[in-house]
C-alpha positions in Angstrom: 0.0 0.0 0.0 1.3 3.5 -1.0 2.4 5.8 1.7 2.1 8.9 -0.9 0.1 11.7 0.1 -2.6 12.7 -2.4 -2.1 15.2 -4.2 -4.7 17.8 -3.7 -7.0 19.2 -6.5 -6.3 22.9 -7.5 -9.1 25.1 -7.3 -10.4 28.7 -8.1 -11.6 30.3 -5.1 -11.4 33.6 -6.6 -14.5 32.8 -8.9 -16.6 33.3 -5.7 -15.3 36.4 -4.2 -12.1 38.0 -2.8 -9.3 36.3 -1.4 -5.6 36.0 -0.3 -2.8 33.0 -0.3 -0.9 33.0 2.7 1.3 30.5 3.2 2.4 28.2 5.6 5.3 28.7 8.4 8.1 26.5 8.0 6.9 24.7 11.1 3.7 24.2 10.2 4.5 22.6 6.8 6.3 20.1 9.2 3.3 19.8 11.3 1.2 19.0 8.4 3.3 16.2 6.3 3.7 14.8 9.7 0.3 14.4 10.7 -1.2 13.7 7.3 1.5 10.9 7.0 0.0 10.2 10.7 -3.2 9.7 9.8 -2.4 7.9 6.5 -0.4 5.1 7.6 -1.4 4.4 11.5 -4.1 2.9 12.0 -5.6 5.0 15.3 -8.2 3.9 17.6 -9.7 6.2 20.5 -11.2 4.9 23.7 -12.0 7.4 26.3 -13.1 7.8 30.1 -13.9 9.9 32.8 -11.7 10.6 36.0 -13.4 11.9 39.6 -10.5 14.5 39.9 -12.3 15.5 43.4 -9.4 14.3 45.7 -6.6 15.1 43.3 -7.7 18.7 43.0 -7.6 18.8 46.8 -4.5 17.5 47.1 -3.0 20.2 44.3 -4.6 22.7 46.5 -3.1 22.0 49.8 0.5 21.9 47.2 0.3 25.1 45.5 1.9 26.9 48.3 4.8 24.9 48.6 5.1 25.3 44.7 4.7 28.9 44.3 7.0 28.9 47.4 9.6 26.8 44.7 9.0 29.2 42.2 7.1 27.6 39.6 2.8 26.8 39.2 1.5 23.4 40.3 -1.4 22.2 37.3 -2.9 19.4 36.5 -0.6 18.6 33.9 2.2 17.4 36.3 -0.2 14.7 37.4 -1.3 13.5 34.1 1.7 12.7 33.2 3.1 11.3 36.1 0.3 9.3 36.3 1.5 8.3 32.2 4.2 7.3 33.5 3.4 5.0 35.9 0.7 3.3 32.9 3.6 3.5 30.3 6.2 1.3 33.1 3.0 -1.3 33.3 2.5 -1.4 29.9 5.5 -1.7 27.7 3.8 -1.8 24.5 2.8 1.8 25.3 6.8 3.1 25.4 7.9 1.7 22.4 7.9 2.2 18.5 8.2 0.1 15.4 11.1 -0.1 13.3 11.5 0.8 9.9 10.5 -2.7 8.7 7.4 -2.1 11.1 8.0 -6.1 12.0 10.4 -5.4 14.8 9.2 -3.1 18.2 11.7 -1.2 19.7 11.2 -1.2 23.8 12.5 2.0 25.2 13.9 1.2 28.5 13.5 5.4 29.3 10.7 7.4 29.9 10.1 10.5 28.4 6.8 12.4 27.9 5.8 15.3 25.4 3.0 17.7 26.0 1.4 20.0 23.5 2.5 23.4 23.8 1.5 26.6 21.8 4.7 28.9 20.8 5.4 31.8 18.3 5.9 29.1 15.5 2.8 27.0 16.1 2.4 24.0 17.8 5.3 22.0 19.8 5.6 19.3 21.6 8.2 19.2 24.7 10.0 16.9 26.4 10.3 15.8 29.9 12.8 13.2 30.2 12.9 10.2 33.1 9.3 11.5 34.3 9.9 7.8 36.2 12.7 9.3 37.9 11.5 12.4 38.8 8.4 13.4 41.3 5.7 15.7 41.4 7.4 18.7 42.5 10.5 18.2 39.7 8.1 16.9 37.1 6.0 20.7 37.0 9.6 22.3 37.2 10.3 20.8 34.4 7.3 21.2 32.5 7.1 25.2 33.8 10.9 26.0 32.7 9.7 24.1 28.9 6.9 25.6 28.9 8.6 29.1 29.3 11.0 28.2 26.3 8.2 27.5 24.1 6.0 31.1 25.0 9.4 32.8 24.8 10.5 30.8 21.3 13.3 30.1 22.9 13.1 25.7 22.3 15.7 23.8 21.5 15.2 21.0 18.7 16.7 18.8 21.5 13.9 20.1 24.0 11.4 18.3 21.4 13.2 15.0 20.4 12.9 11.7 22.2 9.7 11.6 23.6 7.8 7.6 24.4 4.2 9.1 24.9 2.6 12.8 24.2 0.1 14.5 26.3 -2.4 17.4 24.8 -4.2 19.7 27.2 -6.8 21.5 26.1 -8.8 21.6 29.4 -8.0 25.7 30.1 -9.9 26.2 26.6 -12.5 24.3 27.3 -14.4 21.8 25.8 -15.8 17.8 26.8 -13.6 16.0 24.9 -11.3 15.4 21.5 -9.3 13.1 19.3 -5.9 13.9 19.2 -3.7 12.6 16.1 -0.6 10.3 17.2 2.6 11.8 16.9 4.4 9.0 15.1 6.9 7.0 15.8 4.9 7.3 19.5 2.8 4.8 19.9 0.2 6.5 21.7 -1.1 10.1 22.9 -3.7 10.8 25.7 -6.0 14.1 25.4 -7.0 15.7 28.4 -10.5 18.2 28.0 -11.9 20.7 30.6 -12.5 19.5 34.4 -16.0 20.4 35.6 -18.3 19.1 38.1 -21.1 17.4 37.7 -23.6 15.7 40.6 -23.0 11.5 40.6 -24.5 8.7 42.6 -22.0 8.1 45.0 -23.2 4.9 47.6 -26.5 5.8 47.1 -26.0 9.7 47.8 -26.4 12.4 44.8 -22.7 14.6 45.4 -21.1 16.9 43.3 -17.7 15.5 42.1 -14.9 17.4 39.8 -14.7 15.5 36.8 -12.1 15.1 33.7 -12.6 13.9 30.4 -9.8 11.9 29.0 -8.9 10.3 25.5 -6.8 7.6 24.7 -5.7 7.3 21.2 -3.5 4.4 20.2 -1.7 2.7 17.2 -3.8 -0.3 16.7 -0.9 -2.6 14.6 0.9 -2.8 18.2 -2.0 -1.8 20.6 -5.1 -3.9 21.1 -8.4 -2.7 22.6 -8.2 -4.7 26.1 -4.6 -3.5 26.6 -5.5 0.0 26.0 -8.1 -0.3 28.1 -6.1 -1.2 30.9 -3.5 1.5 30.3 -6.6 4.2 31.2 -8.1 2.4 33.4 -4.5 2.8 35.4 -4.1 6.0 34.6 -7.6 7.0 35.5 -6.9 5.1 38.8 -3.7 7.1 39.5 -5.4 10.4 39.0 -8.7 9.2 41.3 -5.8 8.5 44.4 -2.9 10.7 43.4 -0.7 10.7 46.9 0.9 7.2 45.8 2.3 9.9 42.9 3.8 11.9 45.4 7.4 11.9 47.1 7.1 14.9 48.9 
């Protein structure tokens, strides 16, 4: 099966009314070979789930002092991919990619997680490397000081190379829920939507509980539905009781 991207059809918008041809940045011509050859040739599946963040958002509470005291902000974001982590060390599948034969799959023995982050040049991805070696408190270090870089377009191409597993956030903008695209060779991305609470049936009683939307999207040659499964169900079990994430 060809791997070629289609061409697309020339056409005469003019014939309808003004308009002008702007084109692409640099980066986002990358952006968009990449993914179209992402969505091309990987086949993706999505599952998705819902996390009671109620606890978690507690605990982040009673935190933030001792972070902003540290000099950096404690999110949600720290969490979610420690909590990766932790699902990507159970699930080797997850941390690894295929070869160029796509018969062999390569283990990585590291762990390092991207997360989506919008810069000056469009979208990039950032890396925090040995998130299994680091905890809460050096994890959102890290991601603050990328983070920075990016805002400031001030990213290395080393700061966005290497990465096992991605994480998008979209929750500050809002929304219940998306499909993000793999970022190949990864095997698999999770996409976190907005928290917000709704009232469940909890033993019997009606209580409102903060909720999160999460979406798993994984490369279905390597990844089968049951395993995937598990992987968020682990996941969503770390974020439900976060202190076991927590060496401080």
């Amino acid at each position: 099966m060809s791997t070629e991207l289609p061409r697309v059809e020339t056409y005469d918008y003019s014939l309808f009314g003004e308009v002008e041809t702007k084109p692409l940045s640099r980066i986002r011509q990358v952006i968009s070979r990449r993914l179209s050859a992402s969505w091309m040739t990987v086949p993706h599946v999505a599952q998705f789930d819902e996390v009671d963040l109620t606890a978690l958002e507690a605990l982040r509470q009673r935190l933030v002092p001792e972070a902003q005291a540290a000099g950096f902000k404690l999110t949600l974001l720290p969490f979610v991919v420690k909590a990766c982590a932790c699902a990507l060390k159970a699930f080797p599948e997850f941390n690894a990619s295929l070869d160029a034969s796509g018969d062999n799959l390569v283990l990585k023995k590291y762990c390092h997680i991207a997360f989506a982050a919008e810069t000056p040049i469009g979208l990039l991805a950032p890396v925090v490397r040995d998130v299994d070696k680091k905890d809460l408190f050096e994890t959102a270090n890290a991601i603050n000081t990328l983070a920075q870089k990016a805002k400031a377009g001030r990213l290395a191409l080393s700061d966005a190379e290497g990465a096992c597993f991605t994480v998008s956030n979209l929750g500050a903008l809002g929304g219940t829920g998306f499909i993000p695209l793999i970022n190949a060779p990864e095997l698999g991305i999770l996409g976190v939507a907005h928290a917000s609470r709704k009232v469940v049936d909890v033993n019997g009683e009606f209580v409102s509980r903060l909720t999160l939307p999460l979406s798993l999207v994984y490369d279905h040659r390597v990844i089968d539905g049951g395993v995937g499964a598990r992987f968020l169900a682990l996941v969503r079990e770390q974020l439900t009781a976060p202190d076991t994430m927590c060496a401080r």
